[in-house]
C-alpha positions in Angstrom: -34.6 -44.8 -15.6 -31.1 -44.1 -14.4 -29.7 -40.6 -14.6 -25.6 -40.2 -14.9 -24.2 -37.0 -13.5 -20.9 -37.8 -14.5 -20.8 -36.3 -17.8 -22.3 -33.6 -16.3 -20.1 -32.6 -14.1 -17.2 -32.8 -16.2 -18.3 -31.1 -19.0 -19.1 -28.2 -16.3 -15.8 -28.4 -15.1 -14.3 -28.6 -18.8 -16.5 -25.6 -19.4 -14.8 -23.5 -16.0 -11.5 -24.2 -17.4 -12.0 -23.1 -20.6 -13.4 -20.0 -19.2 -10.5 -19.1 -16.9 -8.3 -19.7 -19.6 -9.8 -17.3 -21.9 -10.3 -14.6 -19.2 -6.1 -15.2 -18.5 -5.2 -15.1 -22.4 -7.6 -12.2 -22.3 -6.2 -9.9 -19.4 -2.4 -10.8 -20.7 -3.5 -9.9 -24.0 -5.2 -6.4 -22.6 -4.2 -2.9 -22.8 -3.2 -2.4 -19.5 -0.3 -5.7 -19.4 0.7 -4.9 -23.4 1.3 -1.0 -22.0 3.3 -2.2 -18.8 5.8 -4.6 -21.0 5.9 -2.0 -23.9 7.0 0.8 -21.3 9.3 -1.9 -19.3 11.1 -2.4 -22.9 11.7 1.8 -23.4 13.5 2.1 -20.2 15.4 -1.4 -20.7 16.7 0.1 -24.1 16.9 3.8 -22.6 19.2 2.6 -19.7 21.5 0.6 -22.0 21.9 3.3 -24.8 24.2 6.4 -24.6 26.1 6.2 -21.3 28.2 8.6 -19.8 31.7 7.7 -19.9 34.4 9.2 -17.3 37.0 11.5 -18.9 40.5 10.5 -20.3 41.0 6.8 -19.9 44.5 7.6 -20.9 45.0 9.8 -17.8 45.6 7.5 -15.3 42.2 7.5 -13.2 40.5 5.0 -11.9 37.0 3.6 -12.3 34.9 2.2 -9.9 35.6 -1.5 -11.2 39.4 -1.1 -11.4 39.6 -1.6 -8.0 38.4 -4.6 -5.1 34.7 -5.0 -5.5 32.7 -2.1 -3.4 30.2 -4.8 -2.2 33.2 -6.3 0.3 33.9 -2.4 1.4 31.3 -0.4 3.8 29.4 1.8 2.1 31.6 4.8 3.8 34.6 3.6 3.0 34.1 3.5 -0.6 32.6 6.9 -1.0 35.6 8.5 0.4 37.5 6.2 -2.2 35.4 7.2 -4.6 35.8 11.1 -3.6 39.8 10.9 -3.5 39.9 9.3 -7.1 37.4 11.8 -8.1 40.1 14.2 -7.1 43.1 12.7 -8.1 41.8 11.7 -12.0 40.7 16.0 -12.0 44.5 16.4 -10.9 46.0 14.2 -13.6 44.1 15.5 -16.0 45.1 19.1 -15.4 48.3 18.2 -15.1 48.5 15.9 -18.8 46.1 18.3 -20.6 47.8 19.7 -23.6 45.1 22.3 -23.7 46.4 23.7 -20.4 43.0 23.6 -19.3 42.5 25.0 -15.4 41.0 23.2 -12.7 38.0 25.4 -12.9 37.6 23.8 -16.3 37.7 20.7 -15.1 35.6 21.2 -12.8 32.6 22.7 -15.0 32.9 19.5 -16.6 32.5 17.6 -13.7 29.2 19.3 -13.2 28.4 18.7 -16.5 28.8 14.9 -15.4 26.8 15.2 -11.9 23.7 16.9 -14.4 24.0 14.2 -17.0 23.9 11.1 -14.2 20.6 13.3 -12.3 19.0 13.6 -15.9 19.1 9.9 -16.5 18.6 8.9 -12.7 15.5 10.9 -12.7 13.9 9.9 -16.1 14.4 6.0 -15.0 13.0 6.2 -11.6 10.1 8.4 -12.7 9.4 5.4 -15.5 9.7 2.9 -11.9 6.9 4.8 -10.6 4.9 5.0 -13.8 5.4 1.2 -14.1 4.4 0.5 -10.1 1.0 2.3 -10.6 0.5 0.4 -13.8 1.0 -3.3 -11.8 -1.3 -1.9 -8.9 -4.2 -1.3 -11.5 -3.9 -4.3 -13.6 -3.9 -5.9 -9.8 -7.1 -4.1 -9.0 -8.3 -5.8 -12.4 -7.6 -9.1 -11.5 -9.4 -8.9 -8.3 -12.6 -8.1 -9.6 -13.3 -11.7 -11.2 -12.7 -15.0 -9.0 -11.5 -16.8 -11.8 -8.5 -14.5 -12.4 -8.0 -13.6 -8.8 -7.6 -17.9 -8.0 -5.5 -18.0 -11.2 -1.4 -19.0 -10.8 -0.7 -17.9 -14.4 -2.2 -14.4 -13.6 -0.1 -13.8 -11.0 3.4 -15.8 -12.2 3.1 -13.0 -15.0 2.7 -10.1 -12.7 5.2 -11.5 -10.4 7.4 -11.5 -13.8 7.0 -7.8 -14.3 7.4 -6.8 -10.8 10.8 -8.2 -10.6 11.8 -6.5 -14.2 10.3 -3.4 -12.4 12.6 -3.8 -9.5 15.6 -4.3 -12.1 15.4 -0.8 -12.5 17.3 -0.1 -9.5 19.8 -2.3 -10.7 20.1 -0.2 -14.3 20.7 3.3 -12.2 23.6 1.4 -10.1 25.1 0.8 -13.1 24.9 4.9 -14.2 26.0 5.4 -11.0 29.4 3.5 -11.7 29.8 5.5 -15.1 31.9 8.3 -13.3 33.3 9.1 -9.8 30.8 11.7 -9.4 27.9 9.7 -10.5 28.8 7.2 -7.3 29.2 10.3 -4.9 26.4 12.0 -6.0 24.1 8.6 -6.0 25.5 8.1 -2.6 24.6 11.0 -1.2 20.7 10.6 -1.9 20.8 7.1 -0.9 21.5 9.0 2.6 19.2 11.0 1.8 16.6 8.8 1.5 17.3 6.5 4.3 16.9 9.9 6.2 13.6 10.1 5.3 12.4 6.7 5.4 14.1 7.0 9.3 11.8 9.9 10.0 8.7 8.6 8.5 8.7 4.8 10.0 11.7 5.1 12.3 13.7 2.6 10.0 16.7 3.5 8.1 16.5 2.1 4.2 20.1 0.1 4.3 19.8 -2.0 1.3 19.0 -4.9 2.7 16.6 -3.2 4.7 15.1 -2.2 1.8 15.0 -5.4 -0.3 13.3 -7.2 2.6 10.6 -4.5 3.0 10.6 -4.7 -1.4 10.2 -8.5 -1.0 7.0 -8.3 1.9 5.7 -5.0 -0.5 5.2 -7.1 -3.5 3.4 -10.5 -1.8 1.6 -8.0 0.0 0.5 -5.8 -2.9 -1.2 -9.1 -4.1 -3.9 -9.3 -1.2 -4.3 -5.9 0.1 -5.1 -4.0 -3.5 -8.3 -5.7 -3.4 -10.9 -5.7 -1.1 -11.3 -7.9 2.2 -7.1 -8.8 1.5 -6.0 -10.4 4.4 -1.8 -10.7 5.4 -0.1 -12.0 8.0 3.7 -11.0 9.5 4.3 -13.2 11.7 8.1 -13.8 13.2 9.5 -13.5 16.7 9.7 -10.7 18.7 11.9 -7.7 17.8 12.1 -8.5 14.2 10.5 -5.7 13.2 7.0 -6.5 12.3 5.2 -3.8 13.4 7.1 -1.4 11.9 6.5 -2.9 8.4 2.8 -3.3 9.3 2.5 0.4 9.9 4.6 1.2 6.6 2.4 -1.2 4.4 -0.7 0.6 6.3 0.2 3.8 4.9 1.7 3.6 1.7 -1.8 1.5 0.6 -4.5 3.0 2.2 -6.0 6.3 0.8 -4.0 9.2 2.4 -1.6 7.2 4.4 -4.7 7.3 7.2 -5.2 3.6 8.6 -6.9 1.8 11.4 -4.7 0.3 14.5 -5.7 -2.1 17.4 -3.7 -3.7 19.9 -5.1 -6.9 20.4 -5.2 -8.7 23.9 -7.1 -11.7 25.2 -9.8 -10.3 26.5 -11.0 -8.5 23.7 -14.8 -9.4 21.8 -15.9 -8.9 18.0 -17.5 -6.1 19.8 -14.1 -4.1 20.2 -13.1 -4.9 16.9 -16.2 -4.2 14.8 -19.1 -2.4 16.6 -21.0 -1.9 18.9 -24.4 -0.5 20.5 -23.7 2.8 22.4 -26.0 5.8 23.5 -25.3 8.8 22.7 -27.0 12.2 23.3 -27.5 15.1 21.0 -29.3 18.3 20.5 -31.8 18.5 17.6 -30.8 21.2 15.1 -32.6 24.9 15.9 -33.0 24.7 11.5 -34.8 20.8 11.9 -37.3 22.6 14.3 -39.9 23.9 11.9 -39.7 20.7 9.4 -40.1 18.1 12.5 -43.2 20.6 13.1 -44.9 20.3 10.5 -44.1 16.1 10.4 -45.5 16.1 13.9 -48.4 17.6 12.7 -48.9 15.5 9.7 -49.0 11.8 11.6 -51.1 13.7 14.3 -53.8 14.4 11.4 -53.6 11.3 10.4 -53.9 9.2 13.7 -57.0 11.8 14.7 -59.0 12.5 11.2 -61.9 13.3 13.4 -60.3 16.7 14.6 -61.3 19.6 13.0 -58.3 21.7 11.1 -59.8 25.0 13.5 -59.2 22.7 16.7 -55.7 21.9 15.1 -54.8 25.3 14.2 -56.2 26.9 17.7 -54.6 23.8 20.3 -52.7 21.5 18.4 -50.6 23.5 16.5 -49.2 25.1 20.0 -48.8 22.6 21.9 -46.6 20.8 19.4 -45.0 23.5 18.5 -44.0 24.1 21.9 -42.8 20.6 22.9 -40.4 20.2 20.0 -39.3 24.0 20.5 -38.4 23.2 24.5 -36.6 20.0 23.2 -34.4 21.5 20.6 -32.6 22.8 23.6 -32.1 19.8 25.6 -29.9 17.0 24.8 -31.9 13.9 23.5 -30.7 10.2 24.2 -30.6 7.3 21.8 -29.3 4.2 21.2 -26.5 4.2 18.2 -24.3 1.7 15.8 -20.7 2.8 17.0 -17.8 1.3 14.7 -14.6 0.4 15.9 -11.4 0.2 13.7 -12.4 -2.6 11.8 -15.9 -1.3 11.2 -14.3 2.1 10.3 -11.8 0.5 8.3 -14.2 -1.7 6.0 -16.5 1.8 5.7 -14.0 3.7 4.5 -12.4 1.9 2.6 -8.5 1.7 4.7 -6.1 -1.1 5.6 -6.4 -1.5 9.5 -3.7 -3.2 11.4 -4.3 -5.8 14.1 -0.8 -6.1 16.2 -0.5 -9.8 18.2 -3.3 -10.7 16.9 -3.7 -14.8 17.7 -3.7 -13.3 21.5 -7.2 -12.8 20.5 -9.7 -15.6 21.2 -11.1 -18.4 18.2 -14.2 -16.8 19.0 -13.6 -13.1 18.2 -11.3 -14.6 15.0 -14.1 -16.6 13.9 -16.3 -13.3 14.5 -14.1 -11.5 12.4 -14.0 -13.7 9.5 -17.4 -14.2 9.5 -17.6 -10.3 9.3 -15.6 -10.2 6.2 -17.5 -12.7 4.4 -20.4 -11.0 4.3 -18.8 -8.3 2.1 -19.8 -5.4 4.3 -16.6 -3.6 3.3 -15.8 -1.1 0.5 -13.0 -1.2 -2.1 -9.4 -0.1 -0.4 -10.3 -2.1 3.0 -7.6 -5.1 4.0 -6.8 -6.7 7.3 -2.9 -6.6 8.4 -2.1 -8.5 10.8 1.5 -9.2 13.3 2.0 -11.7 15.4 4.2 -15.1 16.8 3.0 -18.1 15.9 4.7 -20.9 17.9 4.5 -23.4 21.0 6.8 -21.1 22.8 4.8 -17.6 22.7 2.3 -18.1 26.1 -0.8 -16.9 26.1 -1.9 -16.8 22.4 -5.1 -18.2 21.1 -5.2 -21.2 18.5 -5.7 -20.3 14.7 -9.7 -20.6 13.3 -9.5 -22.8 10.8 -11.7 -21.1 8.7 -9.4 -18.0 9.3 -6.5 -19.6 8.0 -8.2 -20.5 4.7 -7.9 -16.6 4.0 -4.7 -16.2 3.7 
């Protein structure tokens, strides 16, 4: 009798299909991707309804398009343009008004501008925000099943609605060219912020700064919001890596806390994941009278034969005074101690290996087998920097195995 698996096997496979397809149509058809595209269409149609419009265009002022693109000007450069036809369109307009208006007038309205630009500025990046944490939780969904996580139509879709979300930057631009003061104003807390970002990661936010760090944010969002995620920034030296590494680190690990290791050639899975150590501690003065009593127990029942009197009159004591004597001395033991990746995968944070194909096939291989075995909790991901290339000396050869993570 002959037996065809053929069939079999195709049907099975016919079957998977099927399957993935339905869980696709199913998580595009969900709450959580319907809410993202509904709230994506809000602030589309907010942004392109009721915009502030500059003053008398009969005046003689200037908008921000009448003149030589900005883009071919420095960024300084065209806010002092900006500031001296903010000025200049205030001075015409006193000077035309029919209403004999003074500049202090004028210049209420002005504020009345600024306010309006900050209103709409504010509501659209707040929706950014709203829409971000919506994309990082469906992303957490998709993780949770293999056939979603493996699936190119899952993440061409979410790929789709991060770059809508990123639009959004492009719609307050365009508020920002509605009126001379809008541009000043928006140009100021650009500063602003490129101040901050400086002081946090030592980088300053230029804009293309920032779309290269947005660009690296997004493919790494994709790993790293599930568990074992696994990236790799690897360039020559100077670049810059690190840096985004350590930002990446703390904008997705819980608290901004994050594990860091500075890998050389001589390091073992040991100094990566843990290790045996001894340590020595006291026992608690409260544990005393409960490890008594347990003493006593698994005395009675290793020696049934000894009367409770005899316990009570000589056993009792001498225990007693034993554990008492040791509660004040330090006791040694042997201990699991984890290192950064261990602590990393048990509490659930991204960790950050920097140069890390200095380390050995071995220790890679170690660490890969490591994360296969799922010892990790929700939150924990693998960063890793480093120059891949005939001309870096001294680094180790990719596992195989290692590279089929990422």
């Amino acid at each position: 009798m002959e037996i065809s698996t053929g069939g079999y096997i195709k049907y099975q496979s016919e079957r998977r299909a099927v399957k993935r397809q339905e869980g696709v149509e199913k998580l595009l058809d969900g709450s959580a991707y319907t809410e993202i595209l509904k709230t994506l269409n809000e602030v589309e149609e907010y942004a392109l309804s009721g915009k502030v419009k500059m003053g008398n265009e009969d005046s003689g002022g200037k908008s921000v398009k009448d003149d030589e693109d900005p883009k071919k000007e420095s960024f300084g450069d065209v806010l002092k343009r900006q500031v001296q036809l903010l000025r200049q369109e205030l001075f015409n307009e006193v000077e035309d008004s029919e209403e004999g208006k003074t500049f202090e007038e004028f210049e209420k309205e002005s504020f009345v501008r600024v306010k309006e630009f900050l209103k709409k500025r504010f509501h659209l990046l707040v929706q950014q925000a709203k829409l971000e944490d919506m994309v990082t939780n469906l992303i957490k969904q998709v993780h949770v099943k293999d056939e979603l996580r493996e699936n190119p139509v899952i993440w061409k879709n979410i790929t789709t609605l991060e770059n809508r979300i990123a639009d959004i930057d492009s719609l307050v631009e365009q508020e920002a060219q509605t009126s001379p003061e809008a541009f000043v104003i928006n140009g100021l807390l650009k500063l602003r912020r490129g101040k901050d970002t400086f002081k946090k990661f030592g980088v300053v936010d230029t804009p293309e700064v920032k779309k290269i760090y947005d660009n690296i944010r997004k493919d790494a969002r994709k790993k790293l919001e599930g568990r074992n995620g696994v990236i790799v920034l690897q360039g020559p030296t100077g670049t810059g890596k690190t840096v985004f590494a350590r930002r990446l680190a703390q904008e997705f690990s819980a608290n901004g806390e994050y594990e860091f290791i500075s890998a050389h050639s001589k390091m073992e899975p040991d100094d990566l994941i843990s290790r045996l150590g001894i340590v020595a501690e006291a026992i608690d003065p409260k544990e005393v009278p409960a490890q008594i009593e347990e003493a006593l127990r698994s005395y009675k029942k290793n020696n049934p034969e000894v009367s409770e009197e005899e316990i009570s009159k000589n056993v009792r004591p001498l225990i007693q005074k034993v554990i008492e004597r040791q509660a004040g001395q330090k006791v040694m033991s042997t201990e699991k101690i984890l290192e950064a990746v261990g602590r990393a995968a048990k509490n659930g944070t991204k960790v950050i290996i920097d140069e890390f194909n200095y380390l050995s096939s071995e220790t890679i291989g170690a660490l890969n087998d490591f994360m296969a075995k799922g010892n990790a909790i929700d939150g924990f991901g693998i960063i890793m920097t480093g120059n891949i290339g005939e001309e870096y000396l001294k680094r180790g050869d990719l596992d195989p195995a290692f590279i089929n993570v990422f």
